[in-house]
ZAMARGU-4260 file (C-alpha; in steps of 0.2 Angstrom, whole numbers, plus 5000, padded with zeros to 4 digits):
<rodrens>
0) 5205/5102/4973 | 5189/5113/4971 | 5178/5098/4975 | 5168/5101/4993 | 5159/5089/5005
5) 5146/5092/5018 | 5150/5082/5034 | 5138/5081/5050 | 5144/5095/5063 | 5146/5081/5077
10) 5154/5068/5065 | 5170/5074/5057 | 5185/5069/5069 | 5204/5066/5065 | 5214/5059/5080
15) 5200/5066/5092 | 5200/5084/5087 | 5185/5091/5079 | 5190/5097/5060 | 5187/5113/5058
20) 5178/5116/5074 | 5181/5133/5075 | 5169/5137/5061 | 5156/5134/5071 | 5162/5143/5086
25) 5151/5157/5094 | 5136/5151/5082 | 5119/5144/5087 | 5115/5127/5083 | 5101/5129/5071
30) 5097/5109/5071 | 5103/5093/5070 | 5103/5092/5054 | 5114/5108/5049 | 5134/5101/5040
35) 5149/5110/5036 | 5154/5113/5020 | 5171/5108/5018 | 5186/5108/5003 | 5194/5091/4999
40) 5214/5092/5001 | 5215/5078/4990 | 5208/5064/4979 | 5196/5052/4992 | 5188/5041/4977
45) 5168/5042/4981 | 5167/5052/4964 | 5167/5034/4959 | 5153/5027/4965 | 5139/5031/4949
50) 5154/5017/4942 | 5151/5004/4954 | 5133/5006/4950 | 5133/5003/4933 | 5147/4988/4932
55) 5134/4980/4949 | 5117/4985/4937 | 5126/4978/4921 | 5132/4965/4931 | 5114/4960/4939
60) 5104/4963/4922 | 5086/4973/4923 | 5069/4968/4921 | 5056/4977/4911 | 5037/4972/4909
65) 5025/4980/4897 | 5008/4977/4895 | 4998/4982/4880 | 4980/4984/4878 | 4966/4990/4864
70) 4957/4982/4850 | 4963/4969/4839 | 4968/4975/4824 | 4978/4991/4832 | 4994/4985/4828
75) 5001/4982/4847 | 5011/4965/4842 | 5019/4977/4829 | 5022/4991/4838 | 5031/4980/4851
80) 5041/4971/4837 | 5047/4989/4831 | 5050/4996/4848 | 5066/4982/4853 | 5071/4978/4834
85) 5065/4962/4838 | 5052/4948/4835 | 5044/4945/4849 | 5025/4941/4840 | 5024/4933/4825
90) 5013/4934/4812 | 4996/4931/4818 | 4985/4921/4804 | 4966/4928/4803 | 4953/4916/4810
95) 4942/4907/4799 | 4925/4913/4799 | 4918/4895/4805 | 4932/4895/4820 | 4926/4899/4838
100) 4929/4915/4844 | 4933/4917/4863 | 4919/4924/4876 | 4932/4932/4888 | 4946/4943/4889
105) 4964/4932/4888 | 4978/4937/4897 | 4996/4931/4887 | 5013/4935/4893 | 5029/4934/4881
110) 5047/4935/4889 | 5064/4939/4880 | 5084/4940/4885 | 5088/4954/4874 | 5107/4961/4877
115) 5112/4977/4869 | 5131/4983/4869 | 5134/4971/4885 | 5118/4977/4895 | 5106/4963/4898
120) 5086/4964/4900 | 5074/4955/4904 | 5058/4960/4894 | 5041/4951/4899 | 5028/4960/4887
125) 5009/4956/4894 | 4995/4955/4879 | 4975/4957/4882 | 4968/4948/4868 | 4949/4950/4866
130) 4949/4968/4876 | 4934/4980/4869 | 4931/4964/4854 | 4915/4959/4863 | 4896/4965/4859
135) 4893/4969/4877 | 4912/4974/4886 | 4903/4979/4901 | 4918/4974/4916 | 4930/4969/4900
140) 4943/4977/4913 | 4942/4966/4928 | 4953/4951/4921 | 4968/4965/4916 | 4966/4975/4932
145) 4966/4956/4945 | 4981/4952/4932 | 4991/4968/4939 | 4985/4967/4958 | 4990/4947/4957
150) 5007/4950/4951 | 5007/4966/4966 | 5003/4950/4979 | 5016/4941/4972 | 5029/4953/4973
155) 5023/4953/4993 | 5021/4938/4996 | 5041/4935/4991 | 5044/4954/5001 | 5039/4944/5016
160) 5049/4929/5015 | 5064/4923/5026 | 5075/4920/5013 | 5073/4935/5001 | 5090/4937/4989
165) 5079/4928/4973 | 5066/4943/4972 | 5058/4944/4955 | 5049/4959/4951 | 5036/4954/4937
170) 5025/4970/4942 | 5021/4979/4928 | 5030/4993/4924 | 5019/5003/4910 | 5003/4999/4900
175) 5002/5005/4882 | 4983/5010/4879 | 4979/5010/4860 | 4967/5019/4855 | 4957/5020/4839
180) 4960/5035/4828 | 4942/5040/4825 | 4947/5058/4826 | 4930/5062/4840 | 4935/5060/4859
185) 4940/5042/4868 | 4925/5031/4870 | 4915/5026/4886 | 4924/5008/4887 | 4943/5020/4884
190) 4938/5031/4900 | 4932/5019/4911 | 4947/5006/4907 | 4959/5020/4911 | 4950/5027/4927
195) 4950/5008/4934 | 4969/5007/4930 | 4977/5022/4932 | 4981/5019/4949 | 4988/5002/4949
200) 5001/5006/4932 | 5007/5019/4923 | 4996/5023/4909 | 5005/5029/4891 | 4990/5032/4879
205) 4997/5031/4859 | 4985/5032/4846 | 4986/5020/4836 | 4987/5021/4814 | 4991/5038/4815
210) 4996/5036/4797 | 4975/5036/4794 | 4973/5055/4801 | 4982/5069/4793 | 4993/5083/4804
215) 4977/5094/4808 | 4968/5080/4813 | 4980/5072/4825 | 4982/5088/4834 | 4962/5092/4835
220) 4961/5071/4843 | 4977/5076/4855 | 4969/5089/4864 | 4951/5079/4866 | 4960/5066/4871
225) 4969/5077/4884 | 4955/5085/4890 | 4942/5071/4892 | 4957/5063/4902 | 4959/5080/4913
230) 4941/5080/4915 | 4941/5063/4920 | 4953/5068/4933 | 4964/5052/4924 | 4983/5051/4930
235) 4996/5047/4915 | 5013/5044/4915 | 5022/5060/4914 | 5041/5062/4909 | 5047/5067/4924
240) 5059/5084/4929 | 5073/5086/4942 | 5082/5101/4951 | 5097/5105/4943 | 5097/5099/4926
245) 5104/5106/4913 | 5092/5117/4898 | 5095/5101/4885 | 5088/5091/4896 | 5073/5098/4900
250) 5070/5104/4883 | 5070/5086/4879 | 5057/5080/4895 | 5045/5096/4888 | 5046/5090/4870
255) 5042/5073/4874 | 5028/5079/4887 | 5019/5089/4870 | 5018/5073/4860 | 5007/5065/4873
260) 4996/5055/4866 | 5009/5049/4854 | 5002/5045/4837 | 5011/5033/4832 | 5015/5021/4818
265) 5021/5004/4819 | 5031/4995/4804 | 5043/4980/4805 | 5045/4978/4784 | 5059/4991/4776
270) 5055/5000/4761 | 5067/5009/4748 | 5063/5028/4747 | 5064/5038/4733 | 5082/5043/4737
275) 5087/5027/4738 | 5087/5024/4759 | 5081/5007/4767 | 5069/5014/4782 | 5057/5004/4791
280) 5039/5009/4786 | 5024/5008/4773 | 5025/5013/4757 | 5008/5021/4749 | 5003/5026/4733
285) 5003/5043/4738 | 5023/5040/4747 | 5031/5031/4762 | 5028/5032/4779 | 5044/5031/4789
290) 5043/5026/4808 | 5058/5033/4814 | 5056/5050/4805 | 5050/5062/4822 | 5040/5072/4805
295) 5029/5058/4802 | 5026/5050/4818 | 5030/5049/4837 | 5036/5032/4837 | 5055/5038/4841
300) 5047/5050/4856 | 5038/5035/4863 | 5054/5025/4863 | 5063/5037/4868 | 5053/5040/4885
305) 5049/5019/4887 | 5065/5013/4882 | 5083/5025/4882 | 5078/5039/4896 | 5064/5035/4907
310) 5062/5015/4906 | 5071/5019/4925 | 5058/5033/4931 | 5044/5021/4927 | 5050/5004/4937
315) 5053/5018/4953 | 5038/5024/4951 | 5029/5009/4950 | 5039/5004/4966 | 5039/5019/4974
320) 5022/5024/4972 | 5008/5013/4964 | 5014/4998/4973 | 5018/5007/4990 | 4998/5013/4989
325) 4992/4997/4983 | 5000/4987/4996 | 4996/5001/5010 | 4979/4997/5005 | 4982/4978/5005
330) 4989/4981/5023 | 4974/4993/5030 | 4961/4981/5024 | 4969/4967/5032 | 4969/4974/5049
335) 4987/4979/5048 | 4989/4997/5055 | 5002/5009/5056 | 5006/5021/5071 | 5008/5039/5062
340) 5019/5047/5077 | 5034/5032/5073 | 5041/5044/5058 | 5033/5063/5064 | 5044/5075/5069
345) 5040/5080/5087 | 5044/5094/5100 | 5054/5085/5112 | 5043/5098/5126 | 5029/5095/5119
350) 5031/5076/5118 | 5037/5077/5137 | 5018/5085/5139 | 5008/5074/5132 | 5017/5060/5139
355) 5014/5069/5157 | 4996/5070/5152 | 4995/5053/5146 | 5002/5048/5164 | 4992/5060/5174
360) 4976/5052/5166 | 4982/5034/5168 | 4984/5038/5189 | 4968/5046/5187 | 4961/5030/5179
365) 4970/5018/5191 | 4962/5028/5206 | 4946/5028/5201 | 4945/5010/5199 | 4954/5008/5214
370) 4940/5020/5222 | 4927/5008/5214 | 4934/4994/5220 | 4937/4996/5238 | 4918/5004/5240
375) 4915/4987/5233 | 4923/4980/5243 | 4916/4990/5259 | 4898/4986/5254 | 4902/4969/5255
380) 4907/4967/5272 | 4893/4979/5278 | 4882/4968/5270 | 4891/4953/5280 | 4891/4961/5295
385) 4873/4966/5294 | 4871/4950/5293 | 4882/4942/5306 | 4871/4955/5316 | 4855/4950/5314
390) 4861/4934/5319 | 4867/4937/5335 | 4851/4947/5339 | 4841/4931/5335 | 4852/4920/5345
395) 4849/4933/5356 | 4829/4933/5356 | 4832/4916/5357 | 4841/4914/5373 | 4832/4925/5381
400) 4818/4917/5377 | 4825/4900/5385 | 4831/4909/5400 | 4814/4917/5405 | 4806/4901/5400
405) 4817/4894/5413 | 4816/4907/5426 | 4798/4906/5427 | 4797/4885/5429 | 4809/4888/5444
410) 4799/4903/5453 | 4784/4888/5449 | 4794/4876/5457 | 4798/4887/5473 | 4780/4893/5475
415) 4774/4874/5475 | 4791/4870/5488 | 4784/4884/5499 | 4766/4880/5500 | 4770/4859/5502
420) 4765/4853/5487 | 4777/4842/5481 | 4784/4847/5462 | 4781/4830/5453 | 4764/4821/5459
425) 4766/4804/5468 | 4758/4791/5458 | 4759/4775/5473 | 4753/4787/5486 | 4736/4789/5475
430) 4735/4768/5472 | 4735/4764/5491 | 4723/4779/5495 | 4712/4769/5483 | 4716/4751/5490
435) 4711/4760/5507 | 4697/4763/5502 | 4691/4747/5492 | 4678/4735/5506
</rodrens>
């Protein structure tokens, strides 16, 4: 066969002999990650595995949320309806003038088990109701933007579980962002919704009606739209390129790259053409719209990147990248830190270096606080035996004292022995001198 392998230079072994060791013989060892290219002798079967991925994946299901935000009247439930073939919204009645309108932005989810040719999925579509429909929409953003970072905690909070084979990911995936077609530049409340959510989903603006803007129009309000998002320093969802792709391909991601902002047309009725077809569109005066006709609208573009070729690309990047930073942030402002040297490539030398350095100055460390506390130490029992010194010099004084004290009553009583005096006066020697005395 002319298939080839790369095995590990240190890993490929058949009954204890090193395959193909010899092609490595006399060469340097450039790393631990260098492989030998090698020929396969026969059929192994790993060819196989892109199979067992898809019978598992068809076998699990998938999951999908959507969430779509912009004025009322922009035709989001009908675009959505037109995007699956299905009807997910129904008909929504006008209010009546004397009905109470709501003060805040609503948050509605909708789910549906749609299978197609055998592949199941799960899709959970997310609607804003009342977004930019307000006098004053000054923080109109806060309730879609703590919907997206809630369903981010959920999806942790079941990430950190004992038990975790019933994870459900209900993390939004992409956020279509109607905008009006007024033909001028996005509006303040446009920029500022997509500033505050570019970072937590990935953005897909559409324009919405684009059936009320001719051609020339549509192209002039593309490239404002563009270049207030670039100014903006706004990240969208890009289609995205890979190494090795064939020229089709990426033909196909750059075409669909130069519709963003896709102008789009949404239409769930069907209408006989001139030439007898049943398409799905809007029929004018002036002649029919068809939505899946690439000449009069986006709309198969938009499909095409949501739904049959990137609808993969946008749940791994919302894993992989929006969720990854949120929940690092999540982390961080817990208190939860991560040691950046765990995943860095280091110089084993110069890792045996700053180790020895670390050491050096942890004996340095310990010395000086064992210096520090032995003159402590000292200093305490000089202070005792200052102390214990003075002491004994006043015991000292004292006996001295007592001894002289005594010394000279005993040279007093030897200088009254010599001269016959007796020590200690004789008190009946003086009463009979006195009786003696007395007539």
């Amino acid at each position: 066969m002319t298939d080839s392998y790369a095995s590990s230079r240190d890993g490929d072994y058949s009954n204890g002999i090193p395959n193909g060791s010899t092609a490595s013989l006399g060469q340097p060892t450039t790393g631990l990650s260098s492989v030998i290219r090698k020929k396969l002798m026969g059929y192994v079967g790993f060819a196989n595995l892109p199979n067992q991925v898809h019978r598992k994946s068809v076998r699990k299901g998938f999951q999908f949320t959507a969430m779509v935000v912009g004025e009322s009247g922009l035709g989001k439930s009908t675009l959505i309806n037109t995007l699956f073939n299905t009807t997910l919204y129904p008909p929504k009645e006008p209010l009546h003038p004397s009905a109470e309108r709501p003060k805040t932005v609503a948050i509605e989810s909708i789910g549906a088990d749609i299978e197609e040719n055998g592949v199941r999925l799960h899709l959970t579509v997310v609607d804003t109701p009342g977004f930019g429909d307000f006098v004053n929409n000054d923080d109109s953003w806060k309730p879609i933007v703590e919907n997206i970072e809630s369903r981010f905690d959920s999806y942790l909070e079941q990430e950190n579980r004992v038990n975790r084979l019933k994870i459900v990911d209900n993390r939004v995936h992409a956020c279509l962002y109607f905008i009006q077609p007024t033909g001028h530049s996005l509006k303040q409340l446009d920029i500022e919704f997509m500033r505050r959510l570019h970072t937590r989903v990935n953005l897909i603006p559409v324009i919405a009606k684009a059936d009320t803007m001719t051609d020339e129009e549509i192209a002039i309000f593309k490239q404002r739209i563009l270049s207030d998002i670039e100014h903006h320093q706004i990240h969208i969802f890009q289609a995205p390129t890979y190494e090795n792709e064939d020229e089709e391909t990426i033909a196909e991601a750059e075409e669909i790259a130069s519709k963003i902002p896709f102008a789009i047309v949404g239409s769930n009725n069907f209408v006989a053409t001139p030439d007898g077809r049943k398409v799905r569109g809007r029929a004018y005066p002036w002649g029919i719209v068809e939505v899946d006709n690439e000449e009069h609208c986006d709309f198969v573009k938009l499909r095409q990147m949501l739904v049959r070729t990137y609808m993969e690309e946008l749940r791994e990047y919302t894993n992989d990248v929006l969720y990854e930073n949120w929940r690092t942030e999540k982390l961080v402002s817990m208190g939860v830190a991560q040691d950046s040297s765990v995943f860095k490539e280091i110089n084993p030398a110069a890792r045996l270096q700053e180790e020895r350095v670390m050491h050096e100055a942890k004996l340095a460390k310990m010395e000086a606080e064992m210096k520090m506390v032995f003159q402590q130490k000292v200093q305490e029992k000089e202070a005792k035996l200052k102390q214990s010194e003075e002491e004994l010099y006043a015991r000292h004084r004292e006996m001295k004292e007592a001894l002289e004290k005594q010394r000279a009553d005993l040279e007093e009583k030897k200088r009254r022995i010599e001269s016959g005096r007796p020590i200690t006066p004789e008190k009946n020697a003086t009463g009979r001198k006195k009786g003696f005395l007395r007539p």
